[in-house]
C-alpha positions in Angstrom: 4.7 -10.6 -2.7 8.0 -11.8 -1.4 7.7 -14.2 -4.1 6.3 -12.9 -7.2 3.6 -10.9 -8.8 0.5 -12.5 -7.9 -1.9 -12.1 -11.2 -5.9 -13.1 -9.5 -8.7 -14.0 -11.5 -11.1 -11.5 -9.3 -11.8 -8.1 -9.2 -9.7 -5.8 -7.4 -12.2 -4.2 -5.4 -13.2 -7.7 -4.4 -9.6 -8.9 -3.6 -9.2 -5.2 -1.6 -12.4 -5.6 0.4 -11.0 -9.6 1.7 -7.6 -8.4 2.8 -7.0 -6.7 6.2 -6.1 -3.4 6.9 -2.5 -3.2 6.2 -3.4 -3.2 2.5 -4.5 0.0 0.4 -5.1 0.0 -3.1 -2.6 3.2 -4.5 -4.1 2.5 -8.2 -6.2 1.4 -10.0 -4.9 -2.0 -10.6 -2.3 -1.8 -7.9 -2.8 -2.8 -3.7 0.4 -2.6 -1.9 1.1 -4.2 1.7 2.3 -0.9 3.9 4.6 -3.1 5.7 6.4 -3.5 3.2 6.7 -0.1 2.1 10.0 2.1 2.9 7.7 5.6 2.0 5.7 7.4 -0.5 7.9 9.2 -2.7 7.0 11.5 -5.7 7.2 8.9 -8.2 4.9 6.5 -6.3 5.4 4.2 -3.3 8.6 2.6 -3.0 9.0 -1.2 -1.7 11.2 -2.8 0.3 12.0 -5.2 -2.7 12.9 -1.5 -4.7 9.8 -1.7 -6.6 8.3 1.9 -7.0 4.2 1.5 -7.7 2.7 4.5 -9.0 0.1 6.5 -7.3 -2.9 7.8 -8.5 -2.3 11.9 -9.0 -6.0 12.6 -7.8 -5.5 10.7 -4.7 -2.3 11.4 -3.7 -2.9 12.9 -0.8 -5.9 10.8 0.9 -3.2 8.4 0.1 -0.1 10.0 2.1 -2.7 10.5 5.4 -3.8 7.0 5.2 -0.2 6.0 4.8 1.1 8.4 7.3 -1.8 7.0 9.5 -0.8 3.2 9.7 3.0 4.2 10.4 1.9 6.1 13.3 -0.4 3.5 14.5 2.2 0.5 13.9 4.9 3.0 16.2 2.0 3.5 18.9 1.6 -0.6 18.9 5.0 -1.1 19.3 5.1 1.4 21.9 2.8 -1.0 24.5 
């Protein structure tokens, strides 16, 4: 967060499932906000704070679409 590190005594899947859709879980114990991400680079995503969290290998690229997805439906919002 803007923050801090916010440490929940839940599971992650059950933290993922209650936030909305601007949230996507890049790792196995990582979810990052998407707008707060400046892009996907090779060595993970890279935050606005300069952060980088990694990305799984095996999902890299359902990742990138989804990613890709929510800029271009944020740029179509803001287009209306």
């Amino acid at each position: 967060t803007r923050t801090g590190v916010l440490k929940p005594y839940i599971r992650i899947s059950d933290l993922e499932s209650m936030l909305d859709g601007r949230f996507l879980r890049c790792h196995r114990s990582f979810l990052i906000n998407m707008d707060e991400t400046e892009g996907l680079f090779p060595q993970g995503f890279l935050m606005t704070d300069g952060v980088t969290v990694p990305v799984k290998r095996d999902k890299r690229t359902v990742l990138k679409r989804t990613f890709e997805s929510y800029c271009f439906e944020k740029l179509r919002e803001r287009e209306r």
